[in-house]
MARNUDREN-128329 format. One record per atom (N, C-alpha, C): x, y, z; atom name. Coordinates in steps of 0.2 Angstrom, whole numbers. Atoms other than C-alpha are relative to their C-alpha. Layout:
! MARNUDREN-128329
[node [X; Y; Z]; "CA"]
...
//
This chain:
! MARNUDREN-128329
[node [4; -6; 0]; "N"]
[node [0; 0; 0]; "CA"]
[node [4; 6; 0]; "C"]
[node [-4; -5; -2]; "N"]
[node [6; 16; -4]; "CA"]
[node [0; 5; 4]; "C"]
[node [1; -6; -5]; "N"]
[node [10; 32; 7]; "CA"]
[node [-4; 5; -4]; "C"]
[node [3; -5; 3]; "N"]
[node [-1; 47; 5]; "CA"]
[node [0; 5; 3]; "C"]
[node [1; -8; -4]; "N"]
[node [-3; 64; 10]; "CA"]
[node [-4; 4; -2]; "C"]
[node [5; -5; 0]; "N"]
[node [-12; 77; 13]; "CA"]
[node [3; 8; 0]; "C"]
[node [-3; -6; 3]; "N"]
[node [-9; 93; 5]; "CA"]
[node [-5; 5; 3]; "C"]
[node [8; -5; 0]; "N"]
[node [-19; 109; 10]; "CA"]
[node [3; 7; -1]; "C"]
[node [-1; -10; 4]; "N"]
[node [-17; 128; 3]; "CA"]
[node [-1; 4; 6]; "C"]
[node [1; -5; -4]; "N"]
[node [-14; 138; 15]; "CA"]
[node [2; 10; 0]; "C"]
[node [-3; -8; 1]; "N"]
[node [-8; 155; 8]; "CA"]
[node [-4; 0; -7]; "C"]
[node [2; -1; 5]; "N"]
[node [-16; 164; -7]; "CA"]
[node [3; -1; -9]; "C"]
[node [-2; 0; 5]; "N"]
[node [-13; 160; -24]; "CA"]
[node [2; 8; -5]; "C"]
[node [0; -8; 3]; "N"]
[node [-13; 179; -29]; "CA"]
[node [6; 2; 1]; "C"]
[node [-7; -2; 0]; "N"]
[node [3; 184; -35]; "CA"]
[node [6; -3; -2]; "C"]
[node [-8; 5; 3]; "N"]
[node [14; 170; -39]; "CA"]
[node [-1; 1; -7]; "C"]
[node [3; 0; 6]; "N"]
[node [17; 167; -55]; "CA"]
[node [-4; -7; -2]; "C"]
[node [6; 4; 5]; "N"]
[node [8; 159; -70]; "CA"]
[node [2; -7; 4]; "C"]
[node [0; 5; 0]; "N"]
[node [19; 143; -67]; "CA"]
[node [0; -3; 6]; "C"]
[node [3; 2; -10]; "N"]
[node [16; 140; -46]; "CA"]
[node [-8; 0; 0]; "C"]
[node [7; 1; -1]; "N"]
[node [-3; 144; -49]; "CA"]
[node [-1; -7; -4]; "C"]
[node [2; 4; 4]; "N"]
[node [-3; 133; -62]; "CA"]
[node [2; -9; 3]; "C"]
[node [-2; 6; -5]; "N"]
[node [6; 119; -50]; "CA"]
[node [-4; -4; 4]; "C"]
[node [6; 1; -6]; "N"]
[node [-7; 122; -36]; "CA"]
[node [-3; -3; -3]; "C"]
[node [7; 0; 4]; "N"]
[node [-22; 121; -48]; "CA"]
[node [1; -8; -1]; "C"]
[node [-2; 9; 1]; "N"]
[node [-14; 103; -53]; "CA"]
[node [1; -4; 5]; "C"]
[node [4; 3; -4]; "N"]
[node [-14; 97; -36]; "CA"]
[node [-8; -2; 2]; "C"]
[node [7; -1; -2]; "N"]
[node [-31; 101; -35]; "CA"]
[node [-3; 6; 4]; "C"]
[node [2; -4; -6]; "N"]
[node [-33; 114; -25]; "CA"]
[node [0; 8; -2]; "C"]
[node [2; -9; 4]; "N"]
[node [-42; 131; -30]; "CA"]
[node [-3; 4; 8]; "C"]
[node [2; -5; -7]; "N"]
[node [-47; 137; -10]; "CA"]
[node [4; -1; 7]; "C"]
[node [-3; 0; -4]; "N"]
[node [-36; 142; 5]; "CA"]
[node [-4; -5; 3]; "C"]
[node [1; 5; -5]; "N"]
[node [-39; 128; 17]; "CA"]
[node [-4; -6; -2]; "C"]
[node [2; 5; 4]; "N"]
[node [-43; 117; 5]; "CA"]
[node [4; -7; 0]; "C"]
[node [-5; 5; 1]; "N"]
[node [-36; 99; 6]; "CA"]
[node [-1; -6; -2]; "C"]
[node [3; 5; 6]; "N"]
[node [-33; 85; -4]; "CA"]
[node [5; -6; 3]; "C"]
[node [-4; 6; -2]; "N"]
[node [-25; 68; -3]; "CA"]
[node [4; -3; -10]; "C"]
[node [-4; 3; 6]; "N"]
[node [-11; 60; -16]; "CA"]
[node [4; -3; 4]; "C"]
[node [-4; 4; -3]; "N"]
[node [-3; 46; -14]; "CA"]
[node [10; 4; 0]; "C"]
[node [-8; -3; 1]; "N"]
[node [16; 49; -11]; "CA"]
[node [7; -2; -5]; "C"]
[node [-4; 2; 6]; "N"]
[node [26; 51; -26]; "CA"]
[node [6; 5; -2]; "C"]
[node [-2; -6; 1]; "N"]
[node [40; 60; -33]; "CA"]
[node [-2; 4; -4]; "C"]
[node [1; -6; 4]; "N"]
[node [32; 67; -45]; "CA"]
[node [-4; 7; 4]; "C"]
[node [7; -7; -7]; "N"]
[node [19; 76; -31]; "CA"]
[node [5; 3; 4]; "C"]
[node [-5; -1; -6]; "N"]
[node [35; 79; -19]; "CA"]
[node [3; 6; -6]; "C"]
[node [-4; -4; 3]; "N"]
[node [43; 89; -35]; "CA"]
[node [-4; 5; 0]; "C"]
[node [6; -4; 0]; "N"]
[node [26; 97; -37]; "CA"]
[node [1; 6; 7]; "C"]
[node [0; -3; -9]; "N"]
[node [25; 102; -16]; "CA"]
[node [7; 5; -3]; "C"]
[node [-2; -2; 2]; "N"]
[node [42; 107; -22]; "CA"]
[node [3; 6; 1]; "C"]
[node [3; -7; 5]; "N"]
[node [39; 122; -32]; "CA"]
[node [-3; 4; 4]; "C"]
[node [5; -6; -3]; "N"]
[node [27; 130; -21]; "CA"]
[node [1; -2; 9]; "C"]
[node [2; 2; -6]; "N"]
[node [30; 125; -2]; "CA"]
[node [1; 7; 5]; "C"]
[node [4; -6; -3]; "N"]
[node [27; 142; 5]; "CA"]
[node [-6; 0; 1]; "C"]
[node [6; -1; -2]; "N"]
[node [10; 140; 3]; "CA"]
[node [-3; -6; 1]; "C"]
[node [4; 5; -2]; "N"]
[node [7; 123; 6]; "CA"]
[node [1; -2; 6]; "C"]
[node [-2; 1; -9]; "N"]
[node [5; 114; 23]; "CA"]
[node [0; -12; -2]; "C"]
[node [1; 6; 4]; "N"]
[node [8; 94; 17]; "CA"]
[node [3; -3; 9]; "C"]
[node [1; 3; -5]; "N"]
[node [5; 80; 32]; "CA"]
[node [0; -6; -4]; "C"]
[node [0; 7; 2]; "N"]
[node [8; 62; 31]; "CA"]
[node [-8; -3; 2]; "C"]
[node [6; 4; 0]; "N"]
[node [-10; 53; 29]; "CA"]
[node [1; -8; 2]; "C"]
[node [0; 8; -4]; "N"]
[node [-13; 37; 40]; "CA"]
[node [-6; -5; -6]; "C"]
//
Protein backbone atom coordinates (compact mmCIF):
# COMPACT_ATOMS: atom_id res chain seq x y z
CA UNK A 1 0.00 0.00 0.00
CA UNK A 2 1.23 3.29 -0.84
CA UNK A 3 1.96 6.41 1.48
CA UNK A 4 -0.18 9.40 1.00
CA UNK A 5 -0.54 12.77 1.94
CA UNK A 6 -2.34 15.36 2.57
CA UNK A 7 -1.70 18.61 1.02
CA UNK A 8 -3.81 21.75 2.09
CA UNK A 9 -3.39 25.61 0.60
CA UNK A 10 -2.71 27.52 3.09
CA UNK A 11 -1.61 30.92 1.67
CA UNK A 12 -3.19 32.72 -1.47
CA UNK A 13 -2.56 31.96 -4.89
CA UNK A 14 -2.65 35.75 -5.73
CA UNK A 15 0.63 36.82 -7.01
CA UNK A 16 2.71 33.96 -7.81
CA UNK A 17 3.48 33.36 -11.01
CA UNK A 18 1.62 31.75 -14.00
CA UNK A 19 3.72 28.51 -13.35
CA UNK A 20 3.17 28.09 -9.14
CA UNK A 21 -0.59 28.71 -9.90
CA UNK A 22 -0.58 26.56 -12.40
CA UNK A 23 1.15 23.80 -9.96
CA UNK A 24 -1.37 24.40 -7.25
CA UNK A 25 -4.44 24.18 -9.61
CA UNK A 26 -2.77 20.70 -10.69
CA UNK A 27 -2.88 19.37 -7.11
CA UNK A 28 -6.26 20.17 -7.06
CA UNK A 29 -6.57 22.88 -5.06
CA UNK A 30 -8.40 26.11 -5.91
CA UNK A 31 -9.45 27.43 -2.10
CA UNK A 32 -7.21 28.37 1.09
CA UNK A 33 -7.85 25.64 3.44
CA UNK A 34 -8.68 23.34 1.02
CA UNK A 35 -7.19 19.88 1.13
CA UNK A 36 -6.59 16.92 -0.83
CA UNK A 37 -5.05 13.64 -0.69
CA UNK A 38 -2.14 11.92 -3.12
CA UNK A 39 -0.51 9.29 -2.85
CA UNK A 40 3.25 9.81 -2.17
CA UNK A 41 5.27 10.10 -5.25
CA UNK A 42 8.10 12.01 -6.50
CA UNK A 43 6.35 13.48 -9.01
CA UNK A 44 3.82 15.11 -6.12
CA UNK A 45 6.97 15.79 -3.89
CA UNK A 46 8.61 17.81 -6.95
CA UNK A 47 5.25 19.34 -7.35
CA UNK A 48 5.09 20.31 -3.18
CA UNK A 49 8.35 21.39 -4.40
CA UNK A 50 7.79 24.47 -6.33
CA UNK A 51 5.43 26.04 -4.16
CA UNK A 52 6.01 25.07 -0.48
CA UNK A 53 5.47 28.39 1.08
CA UNK A 54 1.97 27.94 0.51
CA UNK A 55 1.32 24.56 1.13
CA UNK A 56 1.04 22.79 4.57
CA UNK A 57 1.65 18.79 3.36
CA UNK A 58 0.90 16.05 6.49
CA UNK A 59 1.69 12.45 6.28
CA UNK A 60 -2.06 10.60 5.74
CA UNK A 61 -2.53 7.46 8.04
Amino acid sequence: MAKSLKITLVKSIIGMSPTQEATVKALGLRHIRQTVEHDDTPTIRGMIATVPFCLQVETAK
